[in-house]
N, C-alpha and C positions, 0 to 999 in steps of 0.2 A: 286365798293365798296363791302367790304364781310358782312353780318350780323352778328352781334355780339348778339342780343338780341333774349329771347326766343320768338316764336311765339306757341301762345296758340290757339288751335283746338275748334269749341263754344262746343263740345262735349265730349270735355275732362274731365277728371275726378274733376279735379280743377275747370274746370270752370262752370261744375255743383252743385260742393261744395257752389261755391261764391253764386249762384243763388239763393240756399237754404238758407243762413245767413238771417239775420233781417235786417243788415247794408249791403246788397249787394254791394253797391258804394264804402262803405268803405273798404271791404273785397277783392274787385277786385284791389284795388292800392296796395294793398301788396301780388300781385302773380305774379310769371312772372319776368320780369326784370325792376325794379323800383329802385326807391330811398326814403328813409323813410326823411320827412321833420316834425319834431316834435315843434320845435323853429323857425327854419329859411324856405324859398325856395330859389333854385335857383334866383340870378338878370334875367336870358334868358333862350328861351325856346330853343336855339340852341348855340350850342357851336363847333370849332372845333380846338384840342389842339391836341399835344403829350403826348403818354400815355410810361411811363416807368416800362416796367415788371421785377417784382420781380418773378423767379422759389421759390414755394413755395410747391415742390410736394412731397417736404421731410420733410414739419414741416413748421410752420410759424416762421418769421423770429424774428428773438433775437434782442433786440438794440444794440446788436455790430455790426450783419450784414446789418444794415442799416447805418453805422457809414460814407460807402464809397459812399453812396446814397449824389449829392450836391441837391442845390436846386431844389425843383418841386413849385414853385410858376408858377403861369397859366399853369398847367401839370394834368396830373392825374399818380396814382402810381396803377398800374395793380397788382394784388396778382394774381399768378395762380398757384391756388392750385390742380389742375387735379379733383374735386369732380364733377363736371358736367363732364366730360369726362369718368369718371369712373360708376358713382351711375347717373341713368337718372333721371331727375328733377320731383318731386313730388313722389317721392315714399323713405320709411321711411327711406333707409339709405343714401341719398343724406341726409334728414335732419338729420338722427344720427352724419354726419361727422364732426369731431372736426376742426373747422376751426377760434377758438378763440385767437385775441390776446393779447396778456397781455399788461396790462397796461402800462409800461414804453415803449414799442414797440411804442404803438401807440400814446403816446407824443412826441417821438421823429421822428415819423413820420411826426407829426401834425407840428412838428419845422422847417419844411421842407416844409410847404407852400402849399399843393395841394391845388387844387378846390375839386378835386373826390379822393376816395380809390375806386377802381373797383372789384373787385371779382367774381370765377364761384363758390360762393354757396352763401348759405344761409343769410351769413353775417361776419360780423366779433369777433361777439358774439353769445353765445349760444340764444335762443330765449328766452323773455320774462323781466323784468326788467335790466339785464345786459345789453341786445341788444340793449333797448331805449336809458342806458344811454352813450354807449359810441355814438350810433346815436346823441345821442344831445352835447358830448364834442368834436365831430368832428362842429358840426354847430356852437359852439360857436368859432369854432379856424377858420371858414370861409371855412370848409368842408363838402363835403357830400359822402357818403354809396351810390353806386349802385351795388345792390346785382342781382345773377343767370345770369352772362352775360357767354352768350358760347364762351370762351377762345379757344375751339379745335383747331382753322385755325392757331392760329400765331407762332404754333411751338416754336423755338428756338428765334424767335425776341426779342432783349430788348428794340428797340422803335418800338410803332404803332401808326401814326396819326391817329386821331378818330372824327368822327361825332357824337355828344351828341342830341338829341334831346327828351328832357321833357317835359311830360303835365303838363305842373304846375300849369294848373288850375285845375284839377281834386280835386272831392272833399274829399280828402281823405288824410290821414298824408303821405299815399303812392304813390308817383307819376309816373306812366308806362313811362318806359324809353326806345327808341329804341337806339341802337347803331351800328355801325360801322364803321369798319376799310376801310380808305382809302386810304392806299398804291396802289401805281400809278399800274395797271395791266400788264404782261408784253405780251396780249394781246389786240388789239385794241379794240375800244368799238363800233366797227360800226355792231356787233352782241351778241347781250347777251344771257347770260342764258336765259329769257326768249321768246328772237325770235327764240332761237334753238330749245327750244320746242313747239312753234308755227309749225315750220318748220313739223317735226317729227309726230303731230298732222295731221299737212296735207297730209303727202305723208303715213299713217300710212294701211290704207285700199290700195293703190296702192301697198305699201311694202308688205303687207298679201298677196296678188291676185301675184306677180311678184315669190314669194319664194313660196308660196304653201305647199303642204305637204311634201316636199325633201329637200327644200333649192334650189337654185341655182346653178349650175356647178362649180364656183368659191369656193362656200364654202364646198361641197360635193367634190372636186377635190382638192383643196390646203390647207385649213383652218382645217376641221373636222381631215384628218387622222393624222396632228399631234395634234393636241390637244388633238384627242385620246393617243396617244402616251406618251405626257407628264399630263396627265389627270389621267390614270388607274382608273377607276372610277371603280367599283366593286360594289356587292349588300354589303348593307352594310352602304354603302356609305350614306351622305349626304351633299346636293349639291346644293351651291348658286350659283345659275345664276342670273349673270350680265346681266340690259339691255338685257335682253331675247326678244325683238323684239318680233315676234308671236311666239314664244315658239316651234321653231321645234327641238332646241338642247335637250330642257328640254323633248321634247317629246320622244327625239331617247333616252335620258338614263332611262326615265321611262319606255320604254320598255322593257329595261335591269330588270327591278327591281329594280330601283334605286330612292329613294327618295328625291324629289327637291323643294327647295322654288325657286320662278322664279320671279324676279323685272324688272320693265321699269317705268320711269319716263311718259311715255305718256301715259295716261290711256284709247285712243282708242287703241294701240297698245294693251294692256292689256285684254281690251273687245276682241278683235278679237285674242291675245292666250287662254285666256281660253276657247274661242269658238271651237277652231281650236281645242285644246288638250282635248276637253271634254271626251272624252274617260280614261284618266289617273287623275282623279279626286280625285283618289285614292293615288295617288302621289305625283300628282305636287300643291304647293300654289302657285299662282300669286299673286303679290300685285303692288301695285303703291310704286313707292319712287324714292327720287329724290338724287341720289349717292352725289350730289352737300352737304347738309343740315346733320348735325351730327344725331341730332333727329329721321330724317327717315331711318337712314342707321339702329343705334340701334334699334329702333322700331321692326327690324326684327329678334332680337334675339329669338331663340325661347328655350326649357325647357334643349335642346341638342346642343352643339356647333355642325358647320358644320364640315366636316371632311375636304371639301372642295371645292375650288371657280373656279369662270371661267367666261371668258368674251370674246364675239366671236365677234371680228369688231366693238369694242367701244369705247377703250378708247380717238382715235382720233375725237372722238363727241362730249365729255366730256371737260365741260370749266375749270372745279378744277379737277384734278385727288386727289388731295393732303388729301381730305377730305375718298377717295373711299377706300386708301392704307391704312391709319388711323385705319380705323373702320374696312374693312375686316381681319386687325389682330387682331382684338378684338373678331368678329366674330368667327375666327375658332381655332379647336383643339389645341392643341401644336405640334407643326410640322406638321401643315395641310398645303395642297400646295392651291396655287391661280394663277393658267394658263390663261394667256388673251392674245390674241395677235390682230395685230392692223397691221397700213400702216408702210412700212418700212417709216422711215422718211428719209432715205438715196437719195431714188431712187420714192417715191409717193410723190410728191408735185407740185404744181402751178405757184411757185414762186423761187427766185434763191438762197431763204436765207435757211440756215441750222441750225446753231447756237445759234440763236437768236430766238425764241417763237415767232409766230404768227401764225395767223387765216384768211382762205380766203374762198372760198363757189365754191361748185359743185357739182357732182351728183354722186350719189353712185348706181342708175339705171336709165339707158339714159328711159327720160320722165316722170320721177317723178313730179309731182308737183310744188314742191320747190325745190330749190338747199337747202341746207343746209352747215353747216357749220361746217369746220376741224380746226380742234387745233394740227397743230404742234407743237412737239417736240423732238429734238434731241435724239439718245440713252443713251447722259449722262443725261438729264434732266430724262427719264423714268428711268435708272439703280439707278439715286441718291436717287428720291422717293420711290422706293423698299428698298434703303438699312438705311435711313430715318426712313421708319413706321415698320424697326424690319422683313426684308425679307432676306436671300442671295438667290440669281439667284442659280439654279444648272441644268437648262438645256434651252437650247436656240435653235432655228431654221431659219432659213430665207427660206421660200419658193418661187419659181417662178409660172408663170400662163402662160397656152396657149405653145407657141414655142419658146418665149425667154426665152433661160434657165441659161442666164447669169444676167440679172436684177431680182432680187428678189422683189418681190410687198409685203411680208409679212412677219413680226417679228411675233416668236409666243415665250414666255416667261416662265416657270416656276419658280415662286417666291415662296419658303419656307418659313411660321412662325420661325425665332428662336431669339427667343428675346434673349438679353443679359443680 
């Protein structure tokens, strides 16, 4: 299942906000992704329907373009207005964004039976007496408003099965709503995102002590010289490292002069690059974030776009790329490059399938701890979500390892920003 709903940090700005109110209980059911019940609640605290998305990223929609809309009786009707995707949640122009609709719109939505109108902002009126009432002409017609749901994942879909689940005892007109998408995965589920990074956790200080301060022969011999190659990093430069492991790529271009934020989802990995890279401190930021989660990826914006990106032996670790491609074009310049390269899926695999996505577990250095676990995919699966999140390819590699110099073990990719 993918998550749909925001999760709030106890640190966060908001949720230090709610803490200071007088009506704390009340103030925390309307942040975050909830549902306003003014008149009515929910009959259940769990629901799971089909949601039918309306692209709403050019305007909300008119009553004629809902004319071709049939019935959403036990459905929900998705608006995805791209406003959480674009403007990050709690800050002024996420709620400046115009996402109101007019009146005849939304009776003749209402004529149409849903349970939910779902949205990624604010609502579907501006805030404060408008919002309540159409929140409560939706309750009287047997609907409800679940506002701030993060839309990012479902792309181009017009339907997403959905898991609803409501507090609806909370005591508050605003009821905290988690959600999501249930579309069947087209990897197995006998490893999840979070055992892989269990995995990763474990083998993370053996992984530090194995690579050291060079890297490995493999990645100092096949991997580095073309990623330098299709990289050109230059002073000047700035440069998201991907899953930076212990940070020895970020280290070799901060040596150059070259300024780096440097991310891994495993935060002992993390511990032990900024250890390791203490010397360029002056350079490099490390953070934690998890490439999976839209919030963490943004999070990392900083005052300056990247110039550009790069990921050294990741992305086959990685159980959503689809989130990573998303947000690193958002991330960098106009026409900044993003170079990652990964297992050839041609000729590195376990298993006899090609075509078809899945996941099986092994070791990326004989005595690791854990096996961990790989996510294939085909070259069209990796080329289509490049050309998807707004990339085209303009240089490619396949490299070999050791004396076979006919089987290539590595793809290495340059993906260019050029949006259309």
């Amino acid at each position: 299942m993918q998550q749909l709903h925001i999760k709030l940090e106890v640190d966060s700005p908001l949720i230090q906000w709610v803490n200071a109110q007088a009506d704390s209980i009340g103030a925390r059911g309307h942040i975050g992704t909830h549902l306003d019940c003014y008149t009515t609640v929910p009959e259940k605290e769990e629901y799971q329907i089909k949601g039918i998305v309306i692209d709403c990223t050019a305007g909300m929609p008119s009553m004629d373009s809902m004319a071709h809309i049939g019935s959403l009786k036990n459905k929900a009707l998705i608006l995805h207005t791209g406003n959480l995707e674009h403007n990050r949640y709690g800050t002024e122009e996420y709620f400046n964004k115009d996402t109101t609709l007019c009146k005849v719109s939304l009776h003749t939505i209402l004529s149409k039976k849903p349970l939910f109108i779902i949205i990624d902002s604010h609502g579907i009126a501006e805030k404060g007496k408008r919002h309540i009432e159409f929140d409560k002409i939706c309750e009287a017609n047997g609907c409800h408003v679940i506002e701030n749901v993060d839309l990012s994942c479902i792309g181009n879909q017009k339907e997403v099965p959905l898991k609803i689940l409501i507090n609806i005892n909370h005591k508050s007109t605003g009821k905290p709503c988690e959600l999501y998408s249930i579309l069947e995965s087209c990897f197995d589920n006998t490893s999840s995102h979070e055992d892989s990074l269990k995995a990763w956790e474990a083998n993370a200080d053996f992984w530090d002590e194995s690579m050291g301060e060079n890297s490995n022969e493999f990645q100092r011999l096949t991997v580095r010289p073309i990623v330098n190659e299709l990289l050109k990093a230059t002073q000047g430069d700035y440069i998201l490292d991907i899953a930076c492991g212990n940070g020895n790529y970020s280290g070799y271009l901060a040596e150059q002069g070259i300024d780096v934020l440097a991310f891994d989802y495993s935060q002992r990995m993390v511990e032990l690059a900024r250890k390791r890279q203490a010397r360029f401190n002056d350079r490099i930021e490390f953070c934690v974030a998890d490439v999976t989660k839209y919030e963490d990826m943004m999070s990392l914006k900083r005052n300056k776009p990247f110039t550009k990106a790069v990921s050294n032996m990741a992305i086959m670790d990685i159980s959503d790329i689809d989130n990573l491609f998303r947000c690193v074009n958002k991330l960098l310049a106009e026409n900044g490059y993003f170079v990652f390269s990964t297992q050839h899926p041609c000729f590195v695999t376990l298993t006899n399938k090609y075509m078809t996505k899945h996941n099986y577990y092994g070791e990326a250095i004989e005595g690791q701890p854990q096996k961990q676990c790989y996510y294939h995919r085909s070259l069209q699966d990796i080329f289509e979500i490049c050309f998807r999140h707004g990339f085209i390819i303009d240089g490619f590699y396949e490299a070999c390892f050791g004396n076979d110099r006919e089987r290539p073990v590595v793809i290495i990719i340059r993906a260019k920003k050029h949006n259309l």
